[in-house]
C-alpha positions in Angstrom: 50.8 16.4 67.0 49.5 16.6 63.3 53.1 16.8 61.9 54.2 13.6 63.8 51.2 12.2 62.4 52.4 13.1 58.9 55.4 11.8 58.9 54.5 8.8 60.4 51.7 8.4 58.0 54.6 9.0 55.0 56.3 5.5 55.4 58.7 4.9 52.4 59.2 1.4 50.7 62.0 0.6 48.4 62.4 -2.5 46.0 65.5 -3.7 47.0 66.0 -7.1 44.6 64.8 -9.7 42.6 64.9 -13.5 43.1 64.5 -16.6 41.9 61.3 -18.0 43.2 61.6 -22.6 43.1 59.3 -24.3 41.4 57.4 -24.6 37.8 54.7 -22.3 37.9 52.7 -24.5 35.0 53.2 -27.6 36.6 49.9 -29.5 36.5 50.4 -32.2 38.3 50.4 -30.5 42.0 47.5 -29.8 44.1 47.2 -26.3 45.9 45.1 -26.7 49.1 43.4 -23.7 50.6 45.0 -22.3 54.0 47.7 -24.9 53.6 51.3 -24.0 53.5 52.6 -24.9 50.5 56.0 -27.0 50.1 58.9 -24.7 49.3 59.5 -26.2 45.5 56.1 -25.4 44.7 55.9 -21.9 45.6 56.4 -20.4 42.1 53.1 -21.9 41.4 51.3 -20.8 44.7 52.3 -17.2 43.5 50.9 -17.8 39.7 47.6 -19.1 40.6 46.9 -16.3 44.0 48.2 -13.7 41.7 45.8 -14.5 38.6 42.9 -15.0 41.4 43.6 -11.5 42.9 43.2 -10.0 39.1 40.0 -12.4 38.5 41.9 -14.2 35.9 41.8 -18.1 35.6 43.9 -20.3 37.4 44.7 -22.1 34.0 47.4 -20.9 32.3 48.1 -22.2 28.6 50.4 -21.3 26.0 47.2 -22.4 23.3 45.5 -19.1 24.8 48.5 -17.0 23.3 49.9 -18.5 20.0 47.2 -18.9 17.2 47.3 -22.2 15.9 49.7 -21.6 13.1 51.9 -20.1 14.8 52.2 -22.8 17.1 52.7 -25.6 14.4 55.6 -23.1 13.0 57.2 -23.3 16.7 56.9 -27.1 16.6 58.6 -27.3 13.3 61.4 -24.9 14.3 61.9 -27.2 17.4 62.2 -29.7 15.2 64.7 -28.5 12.8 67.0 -27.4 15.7 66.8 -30.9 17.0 67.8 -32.3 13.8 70.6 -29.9 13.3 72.0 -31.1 17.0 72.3 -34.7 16.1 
């Protein structure tokens, strides 16, 4: 009885792929209800916010948290210069 409850107890998982998950996960404009399902193109943001809840993280995620200010205006003028060179 204990070894069938050993191996019983051992269950494996495997990660078997990856995949694409719809929607923009910074999209502000949409409106996550609780215990609502959510519409299929807006699942990529469902699994943002719950995740960053789960880890006691805010819900907001910004890209001004990550670049310091420089930085950012360096970005912006490298944007820029690609644009230019496209035209």
């Amino acid at each position: 009885m204990f070894e069938e409850a050993q191996i019983l107890q051992n269950c494996l998982s495997v990660f078997d792929h990856w995949v694409i998950v719809p929607g923009d996960p910074l999209d502000k404009s949409i409106v996550l209800w609780p215990l609502e399902t959510v519409p299929f193109q807006h699942l990529a943001l469902e699994f943002v916010v719950k995740t960053r809840h789960r880890k006691g993280m805010s819900e907001d995620v910004s890209i001004n948290k990550f670049f310091y200010k420089e930085m950012m205006v360096e970005l912006a003028q490298q944007a820029a210069d690609l644009h230019q060179q496209m035209i």
